[in-house]
C-alpha positions as CSV (number, residue, x, y, z in Angstrom):
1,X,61.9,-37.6,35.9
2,X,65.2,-39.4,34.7
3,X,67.8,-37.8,36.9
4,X,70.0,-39.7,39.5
5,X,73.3,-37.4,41.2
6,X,76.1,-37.5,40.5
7,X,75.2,-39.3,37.2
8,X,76.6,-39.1,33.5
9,X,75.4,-39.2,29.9
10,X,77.1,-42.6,29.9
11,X,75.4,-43.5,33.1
12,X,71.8,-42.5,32.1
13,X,72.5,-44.6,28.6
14,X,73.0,-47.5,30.5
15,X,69.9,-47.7,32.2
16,X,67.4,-45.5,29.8
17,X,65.8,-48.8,28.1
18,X,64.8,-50.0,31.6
19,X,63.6,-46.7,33.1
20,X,61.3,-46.1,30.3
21,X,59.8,-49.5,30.2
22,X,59.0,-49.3,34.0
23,X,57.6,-46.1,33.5
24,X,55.3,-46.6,30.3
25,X,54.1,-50.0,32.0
26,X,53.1,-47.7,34.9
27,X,51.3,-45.3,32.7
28,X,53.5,-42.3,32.3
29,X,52.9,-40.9,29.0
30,X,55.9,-39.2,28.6
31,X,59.4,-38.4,30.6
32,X,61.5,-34.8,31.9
33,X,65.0,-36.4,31.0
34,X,67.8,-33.9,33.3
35,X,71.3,-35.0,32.0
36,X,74.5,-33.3,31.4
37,X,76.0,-31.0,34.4
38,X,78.2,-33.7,35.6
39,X,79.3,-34.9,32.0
40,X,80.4,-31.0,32.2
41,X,82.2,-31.3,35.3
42,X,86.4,-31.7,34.8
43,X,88.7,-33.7,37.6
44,X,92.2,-34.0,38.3
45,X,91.8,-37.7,38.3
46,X,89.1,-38.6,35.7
47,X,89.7,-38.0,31.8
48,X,86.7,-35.2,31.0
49,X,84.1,-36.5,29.1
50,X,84.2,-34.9,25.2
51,X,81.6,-33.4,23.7
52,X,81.7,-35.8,20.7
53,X,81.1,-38.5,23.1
54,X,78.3,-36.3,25.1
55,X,76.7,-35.9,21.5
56,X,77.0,-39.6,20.8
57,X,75.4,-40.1,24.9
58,X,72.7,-38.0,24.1
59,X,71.6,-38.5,21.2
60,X,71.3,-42.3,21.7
61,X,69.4,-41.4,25.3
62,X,67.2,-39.2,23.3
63,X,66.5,-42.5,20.5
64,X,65.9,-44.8,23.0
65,X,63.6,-42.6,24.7
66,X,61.4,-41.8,21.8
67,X,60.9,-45.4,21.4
68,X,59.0,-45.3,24.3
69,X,57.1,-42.1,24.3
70,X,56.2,-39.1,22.2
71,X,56.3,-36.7,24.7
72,X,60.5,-36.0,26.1
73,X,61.2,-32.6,27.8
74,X,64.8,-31.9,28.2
75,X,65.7,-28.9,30.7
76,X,68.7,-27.7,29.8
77,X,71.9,-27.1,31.7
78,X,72.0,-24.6,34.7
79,X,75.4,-22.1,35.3
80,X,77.1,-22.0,38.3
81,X,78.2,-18.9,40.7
82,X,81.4,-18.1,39.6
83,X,81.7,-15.5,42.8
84,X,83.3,-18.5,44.3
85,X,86.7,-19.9,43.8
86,X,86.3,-22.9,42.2
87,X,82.8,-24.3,41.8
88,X,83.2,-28.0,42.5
89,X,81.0,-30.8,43.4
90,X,80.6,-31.4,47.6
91,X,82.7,-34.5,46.5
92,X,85.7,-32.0,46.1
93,X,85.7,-34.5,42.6
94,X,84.9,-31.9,39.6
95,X,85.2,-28.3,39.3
96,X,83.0,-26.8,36.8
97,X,82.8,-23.9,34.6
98,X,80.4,-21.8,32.6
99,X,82.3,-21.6,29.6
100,X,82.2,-25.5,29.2
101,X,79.1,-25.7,30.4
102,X,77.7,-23.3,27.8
103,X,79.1,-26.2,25.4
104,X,77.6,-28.8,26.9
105,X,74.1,-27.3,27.2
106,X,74.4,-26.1,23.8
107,X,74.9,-29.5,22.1
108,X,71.8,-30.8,24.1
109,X,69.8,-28.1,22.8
110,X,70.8,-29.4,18.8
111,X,70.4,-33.0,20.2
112,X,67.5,-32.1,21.1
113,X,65.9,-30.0,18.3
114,X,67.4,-32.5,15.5
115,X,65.0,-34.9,17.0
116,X,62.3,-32.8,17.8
117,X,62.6,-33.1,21.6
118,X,61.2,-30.0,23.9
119,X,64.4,-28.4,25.0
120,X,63.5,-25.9,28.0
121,X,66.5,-23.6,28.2
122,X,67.4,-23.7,32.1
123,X,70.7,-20.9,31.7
124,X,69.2,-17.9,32.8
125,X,66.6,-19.3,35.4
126,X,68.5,-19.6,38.7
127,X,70.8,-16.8,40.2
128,X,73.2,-17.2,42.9
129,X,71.3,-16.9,45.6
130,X,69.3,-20.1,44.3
131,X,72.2,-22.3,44.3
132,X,73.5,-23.6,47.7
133,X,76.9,-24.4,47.1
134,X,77.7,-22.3,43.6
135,X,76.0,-25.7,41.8
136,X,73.1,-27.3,43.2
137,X,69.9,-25.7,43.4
138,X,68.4,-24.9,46.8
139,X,65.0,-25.5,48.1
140,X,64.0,-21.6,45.8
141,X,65.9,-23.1,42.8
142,X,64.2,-26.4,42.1
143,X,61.0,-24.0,43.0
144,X,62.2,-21.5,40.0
145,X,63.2,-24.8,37.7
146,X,59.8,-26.5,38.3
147,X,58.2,-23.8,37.4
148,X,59.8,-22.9,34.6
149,X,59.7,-26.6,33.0
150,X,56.1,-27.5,33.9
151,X,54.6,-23.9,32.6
152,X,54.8,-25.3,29.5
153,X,51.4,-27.8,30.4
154,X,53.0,-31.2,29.6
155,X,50.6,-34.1,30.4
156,X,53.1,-36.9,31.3
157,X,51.0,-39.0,33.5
């Protein structure tokens, strides 16, 4: 799994090449690649990543990664629980919403598809009772989201 908190698409490109080489030289046969929430994420103090530069993130992530492996499964984006104020980040750094995360997880999806990458739509999965602060998943959540991505029998080691 390729996922570190609090990371971006820009973050994850950085370091892709690496991750996958350590992992095919341990014998993973394939990788779950969980970016994109935080590229969604908008703060006071940051400029917001686009989503011409998150398509340009991701699909280079996704061409890097199939140079290492046939087998990538994307989960796409969860939403957060707009019953509170403001989702942000524990951080207090980025408030997110579902609208612009819709965006986000909808240009994954055609990144994905265009390169004929297993997209596992996420968007419907958790409710708010899964997440634990209106954005994270809780212990029931990742439960629900494992289930949901490895039902689909991938054989990655």
């Amino acid at each position: 799994l390729l996922n570190v908190s609090g990371n971006t698409s820009e973050d994850l490109l950085r370091r892709i090449k690496p991750e996958m080489e350590a992992r095919i030289k341990d014998g993973i046969k394939g990788a779950v690649i969980s970016i994109g929430i935080v590229d969604a994420g908008v703060s006071s103090h940051e400029k917001p990543v686009s989503i011409s530069q998150y398509r340009k993130n991701i699909g280079a992530i996704l061409d890097i990664a199939k140079k290492y492996s046939k087998i990538i499964v994307v989960p796409g984006l969860t939403r957060v629980n707009h019953a509170l104020p403001q989702p942000f980040s524990p951080e207090g750094k980025k408030i997110y919403s579902n609208d612009r995360i819709k965006v986000f997880d909808s240009e994954l999806e055609k990144q994905c598809y265009s390169r004929d990458v297993v997209y596992i739509p996420l968007s419907q999965v958790l409710k708010k009772e899964d997440l634990k602060d209106g954005i994270h998943p809780n212990d029931k959540g990742h439960h629900k989201i494992f289930h949901r991505i490895y039902s689909n029998n991938f054989q990655l080691c």
